[in-house]
C-alpha positions in Angstrom: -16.6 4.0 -0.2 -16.0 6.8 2.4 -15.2 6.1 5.6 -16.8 9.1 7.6 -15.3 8.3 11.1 -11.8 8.6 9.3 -9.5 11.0 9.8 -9.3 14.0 7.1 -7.1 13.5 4.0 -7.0 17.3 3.3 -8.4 19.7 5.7 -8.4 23.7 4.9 -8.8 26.4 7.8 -9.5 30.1 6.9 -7.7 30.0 4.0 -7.4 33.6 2.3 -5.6 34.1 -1.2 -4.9 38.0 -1.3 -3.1 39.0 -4.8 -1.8 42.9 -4.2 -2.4 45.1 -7.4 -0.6 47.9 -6.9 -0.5 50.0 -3.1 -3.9 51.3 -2.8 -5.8 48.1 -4.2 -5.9 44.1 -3.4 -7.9 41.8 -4.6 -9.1 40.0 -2.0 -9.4 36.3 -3.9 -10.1 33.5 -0.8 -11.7 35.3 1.8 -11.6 33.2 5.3 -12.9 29.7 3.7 -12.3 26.6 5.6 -13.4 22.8 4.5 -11.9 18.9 4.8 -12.0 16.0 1.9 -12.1 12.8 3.6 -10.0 9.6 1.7 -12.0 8.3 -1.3 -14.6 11.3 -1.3 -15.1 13.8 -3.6 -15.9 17.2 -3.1 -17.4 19.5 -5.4 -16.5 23.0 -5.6 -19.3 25.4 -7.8 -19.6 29.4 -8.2 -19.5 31.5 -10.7 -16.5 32.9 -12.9 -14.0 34.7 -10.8 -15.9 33.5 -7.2 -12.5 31.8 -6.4 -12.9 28.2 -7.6 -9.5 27.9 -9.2 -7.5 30.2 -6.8 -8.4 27.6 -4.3 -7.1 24.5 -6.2 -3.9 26.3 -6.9 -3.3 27.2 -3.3 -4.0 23.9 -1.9 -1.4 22.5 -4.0 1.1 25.4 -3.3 1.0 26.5 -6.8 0.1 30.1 -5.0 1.4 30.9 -1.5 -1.2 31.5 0.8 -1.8 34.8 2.2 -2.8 33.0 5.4 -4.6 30.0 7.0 -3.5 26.7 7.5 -3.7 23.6 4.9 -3.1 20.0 6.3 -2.3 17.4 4.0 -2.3 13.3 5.3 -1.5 14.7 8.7 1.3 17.2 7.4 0.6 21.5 7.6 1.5 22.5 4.1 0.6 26.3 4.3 3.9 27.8 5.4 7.9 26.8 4.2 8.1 23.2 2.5 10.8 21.2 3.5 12.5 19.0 1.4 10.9 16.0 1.9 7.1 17.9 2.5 7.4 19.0 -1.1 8.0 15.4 -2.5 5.4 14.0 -0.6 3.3 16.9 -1.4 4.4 16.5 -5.7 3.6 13.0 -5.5 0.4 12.5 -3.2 -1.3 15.7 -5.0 -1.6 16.1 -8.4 -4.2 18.5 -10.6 -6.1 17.9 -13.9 -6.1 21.5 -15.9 -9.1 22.7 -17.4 -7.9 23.4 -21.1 -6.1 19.6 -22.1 -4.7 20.9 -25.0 -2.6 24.4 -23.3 -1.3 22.1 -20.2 0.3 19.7 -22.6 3.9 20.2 -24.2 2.8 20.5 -28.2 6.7 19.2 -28.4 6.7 16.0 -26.5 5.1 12.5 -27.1 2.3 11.5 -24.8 5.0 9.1 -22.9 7.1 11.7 -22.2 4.1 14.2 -21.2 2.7 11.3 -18.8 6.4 10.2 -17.2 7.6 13.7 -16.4 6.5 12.9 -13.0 8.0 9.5 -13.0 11.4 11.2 -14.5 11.4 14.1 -11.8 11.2 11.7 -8.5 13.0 9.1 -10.0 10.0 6.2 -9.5 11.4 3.9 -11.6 14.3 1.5 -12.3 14.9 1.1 -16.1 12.8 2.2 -19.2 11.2 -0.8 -20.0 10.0 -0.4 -16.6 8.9 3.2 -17.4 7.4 2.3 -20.7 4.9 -0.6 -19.0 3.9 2.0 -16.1 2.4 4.9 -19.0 1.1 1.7 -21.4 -0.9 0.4 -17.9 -2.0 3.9 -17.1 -3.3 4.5 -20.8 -4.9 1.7 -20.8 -7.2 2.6 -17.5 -7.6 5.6 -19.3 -8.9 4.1 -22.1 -6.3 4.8 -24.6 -3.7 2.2 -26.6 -0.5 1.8 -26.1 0.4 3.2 -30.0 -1.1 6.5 -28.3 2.4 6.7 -26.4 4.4 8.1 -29.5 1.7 10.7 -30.6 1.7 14.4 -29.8 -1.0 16.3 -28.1 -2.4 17.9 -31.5 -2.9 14.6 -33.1 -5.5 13.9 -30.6 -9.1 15.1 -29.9 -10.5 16.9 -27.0 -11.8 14.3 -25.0 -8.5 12.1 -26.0 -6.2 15.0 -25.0 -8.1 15.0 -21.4 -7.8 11.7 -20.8 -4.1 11.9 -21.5 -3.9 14.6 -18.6 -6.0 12.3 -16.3 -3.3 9.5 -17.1 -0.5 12.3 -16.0 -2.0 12.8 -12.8 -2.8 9.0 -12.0 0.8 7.7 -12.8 1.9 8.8 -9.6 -0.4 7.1 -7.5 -1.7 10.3 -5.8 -3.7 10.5 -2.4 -5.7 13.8 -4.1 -6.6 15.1 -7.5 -7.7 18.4 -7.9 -9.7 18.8 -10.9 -10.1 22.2 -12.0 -13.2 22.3 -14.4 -11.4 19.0 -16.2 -15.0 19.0 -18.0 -15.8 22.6 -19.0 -14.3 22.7 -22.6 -15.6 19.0 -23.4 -18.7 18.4 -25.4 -21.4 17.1 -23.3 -21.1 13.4 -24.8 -17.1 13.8 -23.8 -18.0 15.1 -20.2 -19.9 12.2 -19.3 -17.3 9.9 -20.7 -14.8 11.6 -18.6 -16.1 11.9 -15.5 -17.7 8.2 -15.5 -14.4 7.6 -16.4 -12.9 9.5 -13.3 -15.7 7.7 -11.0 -14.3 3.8 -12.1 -10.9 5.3 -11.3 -12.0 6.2 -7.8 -13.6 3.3 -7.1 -11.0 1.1 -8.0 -8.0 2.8 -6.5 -9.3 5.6 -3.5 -8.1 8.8 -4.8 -10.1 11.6 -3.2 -11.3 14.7 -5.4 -11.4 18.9 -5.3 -13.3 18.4 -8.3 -14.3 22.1 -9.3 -16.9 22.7 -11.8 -19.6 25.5 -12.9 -22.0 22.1 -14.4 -24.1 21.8 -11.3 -25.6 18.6 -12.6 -22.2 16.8 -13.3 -21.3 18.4 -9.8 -24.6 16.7 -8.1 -23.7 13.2 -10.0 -19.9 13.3 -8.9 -20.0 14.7 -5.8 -20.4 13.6 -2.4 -20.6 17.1 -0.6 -20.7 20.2 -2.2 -19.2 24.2 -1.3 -21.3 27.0 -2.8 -18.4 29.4 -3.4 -19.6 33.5 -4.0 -16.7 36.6 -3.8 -14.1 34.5 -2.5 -16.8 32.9 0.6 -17.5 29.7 1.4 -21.5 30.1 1.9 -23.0 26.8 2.1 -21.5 23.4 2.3 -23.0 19.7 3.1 -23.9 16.8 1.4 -24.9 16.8 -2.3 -28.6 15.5 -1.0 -28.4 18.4 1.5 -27.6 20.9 -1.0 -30.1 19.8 -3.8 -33.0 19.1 -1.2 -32.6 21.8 0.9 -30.9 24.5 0.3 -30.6 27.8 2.9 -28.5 30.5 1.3 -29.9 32.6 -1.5 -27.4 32.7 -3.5 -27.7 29.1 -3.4 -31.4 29.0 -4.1 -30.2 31.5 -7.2 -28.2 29.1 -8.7 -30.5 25.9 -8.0 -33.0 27.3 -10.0 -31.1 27.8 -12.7 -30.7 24.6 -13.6 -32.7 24.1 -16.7 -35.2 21.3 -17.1 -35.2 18.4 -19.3 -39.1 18.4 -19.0 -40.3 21.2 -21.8 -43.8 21.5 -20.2 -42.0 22.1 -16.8 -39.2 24.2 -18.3 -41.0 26.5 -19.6 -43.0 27.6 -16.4 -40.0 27.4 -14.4 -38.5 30.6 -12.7 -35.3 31.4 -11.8 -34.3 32.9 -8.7 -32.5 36.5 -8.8 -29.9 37.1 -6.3 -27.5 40.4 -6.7 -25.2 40.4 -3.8 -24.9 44.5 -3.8 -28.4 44.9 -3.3 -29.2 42.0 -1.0 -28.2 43.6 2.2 -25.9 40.5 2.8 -22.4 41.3 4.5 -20.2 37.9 3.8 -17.8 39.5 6.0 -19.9 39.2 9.1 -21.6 35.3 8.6 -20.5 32.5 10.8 -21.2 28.7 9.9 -24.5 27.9 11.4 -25.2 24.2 11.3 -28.8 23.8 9.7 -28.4 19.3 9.8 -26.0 16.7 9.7 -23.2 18.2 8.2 -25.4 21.1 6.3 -23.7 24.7 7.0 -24.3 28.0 5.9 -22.7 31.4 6.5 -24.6 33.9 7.6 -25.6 36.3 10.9 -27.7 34.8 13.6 -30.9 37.2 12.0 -30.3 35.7 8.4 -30.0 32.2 9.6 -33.8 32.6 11.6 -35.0 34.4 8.4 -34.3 31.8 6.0 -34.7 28.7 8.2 -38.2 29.8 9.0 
């Protein structure tokens, strides 16, 4: 259950990934985009390909530097030099769940091994029977047997190998996952085993979620607020009923409608919403967060807001 009078878990402020191509071009990534995960909640990420999803993941965990802006982490500013003891606390409190299970698992090592690394690195246990009942515990909440432990990654299935990635990034105990579209190369059947899965896990031990995603209807059923990433902006963020219900940002509206139907009499009169950003008039560059309700924002000028609000 989230607590919303508690304090911010992870909290991002104008956070901009630049990546410089050569001197007369840089790709401007993570334009300016700011948002908080409270303890417990989940917060889904959507866009399309290339709008900055992953870029963001990988920054928040210091896996890219940031160009600038300020990340805060449990109370600690992780955007600049990492002591010491900030990146241990970082390494075990935050851990991420790739998106293709089967190219962020060693091929050469058994699924102990693969799961313990992070045990191994900080030293978090005391002998190896110790270490053996620790990745047998966190298989079995993952759904997996304890024989699993001496297999290697291509003797498992899709959804099997996935889980075995979740059980990597539980076995430290962290505050924060970051799930970077953890579902998209799953059949649908696996996805909804995996992320009910990912739900229990929540509920039973608190861990708070960047779970990024292009599924808006797994997004909807995870989430408890949602950002509308486009280009590298943050253009609409609140609550996954705010979002759904309401939402104010064309771009947003584009990609509602695109949901397809399970209703074929519906389906086939519905019609989707175009949005091209080149022709649209729409400077990103120039929006500020205007508060439509509760904790419903969009990013626009003062004129768009009045336009689309009325």
């Amino acid at each position: 259950m989230v607590n919303k009078e508690q304090a911010p878990l992870l909290e991002v402020k104008g956070l901009k990934q630049y990546f410089r191509v050569n001197r007369n071009f840089t790709v401007k990534a993570v334009d300016d985009v700011s948002f908080t995960i409270r303890p417990g909640e989940t917060y889904g990420l959507v866009g399309e390909s290339g709008s900055g999803k992953s870029t963001i993941g990988r920054s928040v965990i210091r896996l890219y530097d940031p160009t600038a802006g300020q990340i805060t982490f449990d109370g600690h500013d992780i955007s600049g030099h990492l002591d010491k003891a900030t990146n241990r606390r970082l390494r075990t409190q935050m851990q991420m769940i790739f998106q293709d299970p089967m190219a962020s698992l060693n091929p050469r090592k058994k699924v102990e091994d693969i799961i313990a690394e992070g045990l191994d690195i900080h030293h978090m246990y005391h002998s190896r029977d110790e270490r053996r009942e620790k990745v047998e515990k966190i298989l079995a909440k993952v759904g997996l047997a304890p024989e699993h432990a001496e297999r290697y990654p291509h003797q498992f299935s899709g959804g099997q190998r996935q889980r075995v990635g979740i059980a990597r990034a539980l076995i430290m105990d962290p505050k924060l996952i970051i799930a970077d579209e953890c579902i998209s190369a799953l059949d649908v059947s696996i996805q909804a085993q995996v992320v009910n899965l990912m739900k229990d896990i929540q509920a039973e031990t608190g861990t708070a979620y960047l779970f990024i995603a292009h599924d808006l209807s797994m997004v909807k059923y995870i989430s408890d607020r949602i950002g509308v990433l486009h280009l590298g902006h943050l253009l609409e963020t609140g609550t996954t009923e705010e979002i759904f219900e309401n939402p104010i940002h064309p771009y947003t509206r584009s990609l509602l409608s695109a949901i397809p139907l399970p209703n074929p009499v519906v389906e086939k009169r519905r019609i989707a919403e175009t949005y091209d950003y080149a022709t649209s008039g729409i400077d990103y560059t120039k929006g500020t967060d205007h508060l439509v309700s509760g904790s419903h924002y969009v990013k626009c000028t003062d004129e768009e807001f009045a336009r689309w609000c009325h």
